[in-house]
N, C-alpha and C positions, 0 to 999 in steps of 0.2 A: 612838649609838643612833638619834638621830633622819635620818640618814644615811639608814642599813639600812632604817629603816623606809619613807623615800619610795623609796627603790630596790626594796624588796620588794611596794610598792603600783604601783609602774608597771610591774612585769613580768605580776602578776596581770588588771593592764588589756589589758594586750598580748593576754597567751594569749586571754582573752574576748573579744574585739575576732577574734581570726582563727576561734574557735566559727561565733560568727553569722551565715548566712548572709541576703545582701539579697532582703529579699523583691520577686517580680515588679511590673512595673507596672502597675498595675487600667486595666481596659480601662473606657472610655467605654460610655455607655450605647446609644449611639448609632452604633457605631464599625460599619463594617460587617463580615460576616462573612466566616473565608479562603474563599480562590479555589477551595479544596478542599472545602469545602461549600456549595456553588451547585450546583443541579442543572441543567444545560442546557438549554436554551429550548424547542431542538427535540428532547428526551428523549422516547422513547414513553412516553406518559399523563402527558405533563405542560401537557397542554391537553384540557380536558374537553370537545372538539367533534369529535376525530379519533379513529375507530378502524379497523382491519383490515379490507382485504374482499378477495374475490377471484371471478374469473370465471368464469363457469360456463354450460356450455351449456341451453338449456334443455330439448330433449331429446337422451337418448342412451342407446342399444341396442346390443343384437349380436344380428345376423341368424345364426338357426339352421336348418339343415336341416329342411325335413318330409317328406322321402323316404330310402329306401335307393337311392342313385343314382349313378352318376359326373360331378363336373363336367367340362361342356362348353365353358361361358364363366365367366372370370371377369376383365374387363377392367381392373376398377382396383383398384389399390397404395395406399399409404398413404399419404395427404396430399390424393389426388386429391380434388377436389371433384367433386360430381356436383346433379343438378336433383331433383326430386319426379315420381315415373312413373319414373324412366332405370330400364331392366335392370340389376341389380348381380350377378348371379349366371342362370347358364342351365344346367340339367341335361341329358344325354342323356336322352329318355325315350321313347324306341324300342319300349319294352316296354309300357307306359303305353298310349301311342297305339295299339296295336295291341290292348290289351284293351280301348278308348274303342270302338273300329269294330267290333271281335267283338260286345257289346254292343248296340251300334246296330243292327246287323244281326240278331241275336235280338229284338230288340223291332219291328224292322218285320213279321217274321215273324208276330211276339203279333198284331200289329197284324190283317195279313190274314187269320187264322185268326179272330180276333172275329169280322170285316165277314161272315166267311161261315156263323160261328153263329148271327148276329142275323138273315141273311137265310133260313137254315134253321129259326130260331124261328118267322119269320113265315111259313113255309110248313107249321109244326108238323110237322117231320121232327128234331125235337133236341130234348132235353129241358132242364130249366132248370139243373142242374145240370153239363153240358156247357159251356152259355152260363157261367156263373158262373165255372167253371175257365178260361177261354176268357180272360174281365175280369180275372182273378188273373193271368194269366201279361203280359199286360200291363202291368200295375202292375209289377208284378215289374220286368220288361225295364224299365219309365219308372225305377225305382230303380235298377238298376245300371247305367244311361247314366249318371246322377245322381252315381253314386259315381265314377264311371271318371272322367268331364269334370271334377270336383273335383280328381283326383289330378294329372291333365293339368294344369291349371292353377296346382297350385304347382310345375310342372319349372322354372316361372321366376317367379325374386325382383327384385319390383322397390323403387326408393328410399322410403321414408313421406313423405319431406321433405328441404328443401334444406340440404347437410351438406357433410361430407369424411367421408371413410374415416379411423378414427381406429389400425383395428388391424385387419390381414389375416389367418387363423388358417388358413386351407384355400389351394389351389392347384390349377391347372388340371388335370381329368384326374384326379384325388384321387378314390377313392369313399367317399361319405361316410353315416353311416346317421341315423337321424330325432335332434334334437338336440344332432348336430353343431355346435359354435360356426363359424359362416364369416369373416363380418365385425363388425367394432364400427364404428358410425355415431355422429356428434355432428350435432347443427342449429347451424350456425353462424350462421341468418337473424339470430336475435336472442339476444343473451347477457346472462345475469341476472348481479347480483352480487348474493354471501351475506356478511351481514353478521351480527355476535353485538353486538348493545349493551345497557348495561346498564339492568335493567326501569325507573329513575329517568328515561328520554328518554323514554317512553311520555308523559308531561304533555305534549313538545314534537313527538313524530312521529307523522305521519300518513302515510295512502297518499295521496299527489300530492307531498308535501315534496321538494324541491329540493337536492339536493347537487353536492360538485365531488369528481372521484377521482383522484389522482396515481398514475397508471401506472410501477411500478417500472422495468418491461423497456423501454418504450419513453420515459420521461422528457417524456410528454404529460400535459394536464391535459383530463376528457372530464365533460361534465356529463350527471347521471342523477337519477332521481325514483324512490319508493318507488314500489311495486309491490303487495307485503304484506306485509302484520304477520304474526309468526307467534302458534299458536292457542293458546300456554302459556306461560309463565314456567317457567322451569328452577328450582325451590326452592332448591336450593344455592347454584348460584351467581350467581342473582338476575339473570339475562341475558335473552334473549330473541330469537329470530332474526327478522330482517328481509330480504327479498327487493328489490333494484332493477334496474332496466332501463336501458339508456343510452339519451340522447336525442340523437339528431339520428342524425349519421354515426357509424360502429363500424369503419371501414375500419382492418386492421392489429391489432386487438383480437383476442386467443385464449385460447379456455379455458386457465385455470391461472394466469392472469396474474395478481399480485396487486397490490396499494398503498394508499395511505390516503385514508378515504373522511373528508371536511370538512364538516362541520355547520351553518349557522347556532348562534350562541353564544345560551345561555338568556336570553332576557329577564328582565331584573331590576324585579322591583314597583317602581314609582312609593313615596316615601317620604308616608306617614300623614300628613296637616300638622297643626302643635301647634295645640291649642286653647287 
């Protein structure tokens, strides 16, 4: 019996012995953490001095039509660049011009017919009412020279400012009526950058504050200074827009371009000293 009985005590040790499994080995308190939870150095938002921005013209338009007319000229294509003054569009206005002169020529008319009611008044052979029609038609004529010379003078479109042609919409010889979209103009002199940061940089940013911007498309680094604050915080989501200018040279720089705009890092308070 006493056999069976240590035989029957080492096989029950057995089986519970392959039950248990070993438990893991406790990590250090100190140990550091997998590779697979590190977040990346250079992660977006994981340096609180770098956010988004991108380039923008500071002005930009599309030149429309103010006549019912055919273009005449229309020299530049998209990309071209052009000056401030240059013609960017020329209308036929054949029609125009020649109601400018019809008009001219009824008012010089007005004109002579006064000089000979005023010298008629002074000889009291006309009455004052004659004279007075005489001064109305006059007026009249000096209004529609007025009108006609206006109309005459939008037959040609000239640039506001120093640009490219961003987008041609019309073509030579096209008749087009009042409205018509022609061209899209950008100011290329000077290009802003739109920035969104969040309303906490406000303690640190100001207009003149000094940044550096990493240009995606061209792999340049271009320094630029605030320009303006914008005039509200967005309630949600707590952001705020900010406007900056480049500084120095922009050569090679085009709207759309975007990259990360770099901050001076917050300064940290001086620590309290113990009493």
């Amino acid at each position: 019996m006493t056999l069976a009985r240590r035989f029957l005590g080492t096989a029950l040790l057995a089986a519970c012995a392959g039950m248990v499994q070993a438990a893991p080995p406790a990590t250090p308190a100190n140990a550091p953490a997998p590779a697979a939870m590190k977040a990346p150095a250079d992660a977006p938002g994981a340096s609180d001095n770098r956010i988004r921005t991108q380039f923008a013209p500071r002005n930009e338009v599309v030149i429309s039509s103010e006549l019912a007319a055919k273009i005449s000229s229309l020299p530049l294509r998209e990309g071209d660049a052009f000056r401030a003054g240059q013609t960017l569009v020329a209308f036929d206005c054949s029609l125009f011009q020649a109601q400018l002169g019809k008009a001219r020529a009824t008012l010089d008319t007005a004109k002579q017919t006064l000089v000979v009611q005023k010298r008629l008044a002074e000889l009291n052979s006309t009455g004052a009412l004659e004279l007075q029609q005489a001064q109305g038609r006059v007026n009249e004529g000096t209004a529609e020279v007025a009108y006609s010379q206006a109309t005459v003078n939008r037959c040609t479109i000239h640039a506001p400012f120093n640009g490219r042609i961003a987008k041609r919409q019309a073509a030579n010889y096209q008749y087009v009526t009042p409205g018509t979209p022609l061209l899209g103009l950008i100011d290329t002199s000077e290009l802003e950058l739109q920035l969104i940061v969040p309303s906490q940089w406000l303690s640190r940013l100001k207009v003149g504050s000094k940044f550096q911007v990493q240009v995606d498309e061209l792999g340049t680094q271009v320094s630029a200074r605030i320009a303006r604050l914008g005039a509200r915080i967005d309630p949600v989501s707590q952001t705020i827009g900010v406007t900056g200018v480049v500084d120095g040279n922009a050569a090679g720089l085009l709207p759309g371009m975007g990259g990360w705009a770099t901050f001076a890092p917050a300064s940290t308070p001086a620590p309290t000293p113990a009493r």
